[in-house]
VEXLUM-558921 format. One line per 3 residues: number of its first residue (from 1); their letters; for each residue x, y, z of C-alpha. Coordinates in steps of 0.001 Angstrom, whole numbers, plus 500000, padded with zeros to 6 digits. Layout:
// residues N
NUM	A	X,Y,Z; ... $
END
This chain:
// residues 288
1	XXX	188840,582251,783336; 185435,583050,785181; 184869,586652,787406 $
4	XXX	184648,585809,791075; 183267,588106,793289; 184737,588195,796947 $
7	XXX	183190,590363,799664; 185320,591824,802336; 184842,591588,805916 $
10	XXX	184113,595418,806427; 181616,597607,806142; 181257,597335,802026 $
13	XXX	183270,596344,799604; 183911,593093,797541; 186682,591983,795608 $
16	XXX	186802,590907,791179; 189297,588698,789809; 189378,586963,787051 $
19	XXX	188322,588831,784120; 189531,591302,781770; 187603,594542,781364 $
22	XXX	186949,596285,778077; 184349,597896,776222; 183864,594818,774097 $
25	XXX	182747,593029,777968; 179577,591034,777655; 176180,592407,778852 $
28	XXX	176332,589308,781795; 179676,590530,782472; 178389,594413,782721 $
31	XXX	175496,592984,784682; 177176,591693,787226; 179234,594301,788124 $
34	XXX	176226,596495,788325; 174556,593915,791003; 177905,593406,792583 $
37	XXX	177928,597943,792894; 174751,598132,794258; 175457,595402,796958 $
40	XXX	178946,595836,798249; 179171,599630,796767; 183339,599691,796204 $
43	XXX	184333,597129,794127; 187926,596259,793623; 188919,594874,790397 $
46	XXX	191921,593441,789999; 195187,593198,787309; 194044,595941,784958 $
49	XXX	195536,597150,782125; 193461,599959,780687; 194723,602643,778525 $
52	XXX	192829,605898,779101; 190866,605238,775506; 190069,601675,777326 $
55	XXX	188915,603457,780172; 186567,605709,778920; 185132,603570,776552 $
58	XXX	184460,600560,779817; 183044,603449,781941; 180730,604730,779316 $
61	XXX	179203,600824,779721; 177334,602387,783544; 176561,605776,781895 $
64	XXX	177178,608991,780366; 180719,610468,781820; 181051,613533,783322 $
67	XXX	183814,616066,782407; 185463,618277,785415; 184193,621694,784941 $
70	XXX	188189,622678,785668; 190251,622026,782772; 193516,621303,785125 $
73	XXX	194684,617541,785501; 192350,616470,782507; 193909,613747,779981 $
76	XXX	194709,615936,777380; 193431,613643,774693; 190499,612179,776635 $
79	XXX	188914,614830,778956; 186573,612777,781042; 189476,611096,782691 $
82	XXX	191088,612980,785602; 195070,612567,786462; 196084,612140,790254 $
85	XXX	199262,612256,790791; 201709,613649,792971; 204918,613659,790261 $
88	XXX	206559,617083,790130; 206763,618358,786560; 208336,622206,785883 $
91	XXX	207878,622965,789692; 204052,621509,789403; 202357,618683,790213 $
94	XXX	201340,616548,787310; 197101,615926,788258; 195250,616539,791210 $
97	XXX	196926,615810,794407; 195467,616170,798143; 195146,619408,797904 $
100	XXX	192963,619633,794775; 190734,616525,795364; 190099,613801,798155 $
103	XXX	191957,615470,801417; 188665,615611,802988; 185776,613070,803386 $
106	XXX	183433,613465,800150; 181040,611942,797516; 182144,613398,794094 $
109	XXX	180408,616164,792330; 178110,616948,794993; 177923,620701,794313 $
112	XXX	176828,619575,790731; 172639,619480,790250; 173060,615744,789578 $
115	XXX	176038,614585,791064; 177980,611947,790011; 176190,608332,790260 $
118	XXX	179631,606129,790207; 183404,606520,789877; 186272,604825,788573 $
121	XXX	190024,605169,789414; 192474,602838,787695; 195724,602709,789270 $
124	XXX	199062,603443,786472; 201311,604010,789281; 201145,603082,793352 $
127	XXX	203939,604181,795961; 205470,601558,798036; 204165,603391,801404 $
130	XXX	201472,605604,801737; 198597,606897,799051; 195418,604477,800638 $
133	XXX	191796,605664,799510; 189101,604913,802150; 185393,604878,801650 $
136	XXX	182415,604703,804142; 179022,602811,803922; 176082,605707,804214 $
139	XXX	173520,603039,804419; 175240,601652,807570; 175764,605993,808816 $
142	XXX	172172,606861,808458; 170886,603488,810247; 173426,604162,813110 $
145	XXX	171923,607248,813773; 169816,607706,816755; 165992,607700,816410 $
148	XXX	165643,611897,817468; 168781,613022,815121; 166962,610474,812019 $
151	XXX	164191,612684,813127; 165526,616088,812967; 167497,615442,809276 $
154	XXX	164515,613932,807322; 163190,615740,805086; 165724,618503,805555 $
157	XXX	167927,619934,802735; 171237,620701,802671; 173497,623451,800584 $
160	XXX	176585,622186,798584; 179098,624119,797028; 182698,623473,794955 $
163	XXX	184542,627118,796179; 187204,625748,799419; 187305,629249,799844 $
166	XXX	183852,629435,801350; 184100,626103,803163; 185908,626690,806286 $
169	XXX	185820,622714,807024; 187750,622254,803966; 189859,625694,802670 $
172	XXX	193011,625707,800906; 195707,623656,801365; 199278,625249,801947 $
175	XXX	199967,622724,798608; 197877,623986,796328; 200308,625145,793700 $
178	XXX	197739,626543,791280; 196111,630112,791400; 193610,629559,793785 $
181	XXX	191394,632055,792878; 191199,631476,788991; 190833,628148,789533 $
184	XXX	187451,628589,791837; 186628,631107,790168; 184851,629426,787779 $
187	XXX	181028,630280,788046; 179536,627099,789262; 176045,627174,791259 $
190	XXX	175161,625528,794810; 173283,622771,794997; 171058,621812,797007 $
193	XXX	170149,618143,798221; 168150,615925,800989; 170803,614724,803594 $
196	XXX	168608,611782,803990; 168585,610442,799859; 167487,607473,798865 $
199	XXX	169070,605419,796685; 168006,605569,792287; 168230,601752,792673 $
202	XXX	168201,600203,795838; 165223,602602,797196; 167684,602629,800693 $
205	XXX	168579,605684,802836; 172035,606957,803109; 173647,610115,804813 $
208	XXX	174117,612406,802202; 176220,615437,803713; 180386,615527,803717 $
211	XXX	182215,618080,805340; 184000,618655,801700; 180940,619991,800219 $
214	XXX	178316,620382,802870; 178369,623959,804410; 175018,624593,805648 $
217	XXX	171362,623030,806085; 168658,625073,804430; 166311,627241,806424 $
220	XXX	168317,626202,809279; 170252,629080,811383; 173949,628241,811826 $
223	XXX	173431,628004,815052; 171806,624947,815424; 172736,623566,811463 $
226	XXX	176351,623753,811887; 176874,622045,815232; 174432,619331,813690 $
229	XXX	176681,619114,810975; 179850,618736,812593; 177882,615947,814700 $
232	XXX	177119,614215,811493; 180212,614353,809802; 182408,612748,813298 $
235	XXX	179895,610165,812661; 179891,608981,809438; 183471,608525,809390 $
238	XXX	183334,606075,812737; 185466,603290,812337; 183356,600849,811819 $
241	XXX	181514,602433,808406; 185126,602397,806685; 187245,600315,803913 $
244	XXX	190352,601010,803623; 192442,600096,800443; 195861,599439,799930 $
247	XXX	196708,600434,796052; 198432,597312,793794; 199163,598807,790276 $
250	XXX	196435,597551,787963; 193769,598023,790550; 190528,599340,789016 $
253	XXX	188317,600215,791781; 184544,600826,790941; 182343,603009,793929 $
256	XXX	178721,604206,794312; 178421,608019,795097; 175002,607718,795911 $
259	XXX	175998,605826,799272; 179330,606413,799942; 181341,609099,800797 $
262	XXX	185548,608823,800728; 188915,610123,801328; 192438,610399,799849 $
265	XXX	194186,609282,803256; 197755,611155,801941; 201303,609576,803615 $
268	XXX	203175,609251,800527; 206693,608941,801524; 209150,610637,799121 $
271	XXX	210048,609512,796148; 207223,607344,795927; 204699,608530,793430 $
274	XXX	201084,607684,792748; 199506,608367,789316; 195629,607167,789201 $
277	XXX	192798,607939,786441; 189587,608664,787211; 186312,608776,785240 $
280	XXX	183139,609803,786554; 179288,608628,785450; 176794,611332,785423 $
283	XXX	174354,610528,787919; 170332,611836,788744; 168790,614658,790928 $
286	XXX	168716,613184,793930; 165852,612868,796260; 165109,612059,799552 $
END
């Protein structure tokens, strides 16, 4: 059985069949998954069986993984990998749902000093209707942009922060079914970051703002930074940027933070239940 690599006719992503990931996967294997990342930027790999030990120990082959500074929805025997799911246990949900993580368009960790260079989510259990991820191309935003906005955003910085309390873009969901404020409680600093970075690899420009995260540019007065960054974030999710997957069970599906930003699209119809792992690879301090 050989890997084939299939691009899709959208804005990124590429489709791998045909081989069976593991830690033990050669380096030519590991190699060209890396190309095939920085190229097509969501890769989805398919008919997966990964425990969460299997998991962790494949996505430690890209980098050091990053562990959630919340405790909730962790595995509770291997930390770096986050549950999402939607099952109800003891009046709770099980992981993260929509309201926790993904109900708004994002690149993960982004509050973090060096956010998270690639991501992982290996689907355990996919509802019949409903539950789609979809990711954008930043390369493709930022060269869509008009020649005086490109202008106006390089070399600017903007401020990122975790707390949905002091995003008003984002704030709480009526489902969060945690306590809200001990779970943002936790003392986690703002970042900031260009919102024109390039790429650690590639040397390319993306977008690097999402209304999940993003809440202001610095040294820029609200009045002009926030209407610029509502104008940003209507455009990077244009039509035409955007993948859209359809979960099968065993998916694995491999993204690039760095130029991508993506959403948890919600429409689960009841009883159908989604139960994904994710693990995260610790990424650099990014730079414009």
């Amino acid at each position: 059985m050989s890997m084939t690599i299939s691009p899709y006719p959208n804005a990124l992503g590429a489709e791998i069949t045909g081989v069976r990931l593991s830690s033990s996967c050669d380096e030519d294997i590991i190699a060209a998954i890396k190309s095939a990342l920085h190229e097509h930027l969501v890769l989805v790999i398919r008919d997966q069986n990964l425990d969460p030990g299997e998991q962790v120990a494949f996505s430690e082959r890209f980098g050091e993984l990053v562990v959630r500074v919340s405790g909730e929805f962790l595995h509770p025997d291997y930390p770096p990998v986050l549950i999402l799911s939607n099952r109800i246990v003891d009046g709770k949900a099980e992981g993260a749902t929509d309201a926790y993580a993904g109900s708004h368009w994002h690149s993960d960790l982004t509050y973090a000093e060096k956010p998270s260079f690639g991501s992982m989510l290996h689907a355990i259990e996919v509802a019949e209707e409903g539950g789609d991820t979809a990711w954008a191309n930043m390369y493709a935003a930022y060269d869509a942009l008009p020649g005086d906005i490109k202008n106006r955003i390089d070399g600017l910085n903007a401020i990122h922060i975790r707390d949905r309390r002091r995003n008003p873009r984002a704030g709480i969901s009526e489902n969060f079914d945690r306590d809200v404020n001990e779970y943002y409680d936790i003392k986690v600093p703002d970042s900031v970051h260009p919102m024109v970075r390039r790429h650690p690899i590639t040397g390319l420009k993306s977008l690097y703002v999402s209304p999940r995260f993003t809440v202001a540019i610095e040294g820029v007065d609200d009045a002009e930074g926030q209407p610029l960054l509502d104008e940003l974030f209507e455009h990077q999710k244009k039509p035409e940027f955007i993948f859209q997957h359809k979960w099968r069970r065993g998916d694995l599906v491999f993204w690039d933070n760095s130029a991508t930003i993506h959403l948890a699209v919600g429409g689960i119809k009841p009883p159908g239940v989604r139960r994904l792992h994710r693990t995260s690879m610790a990424g650099e301090v990014p730079y414009g």
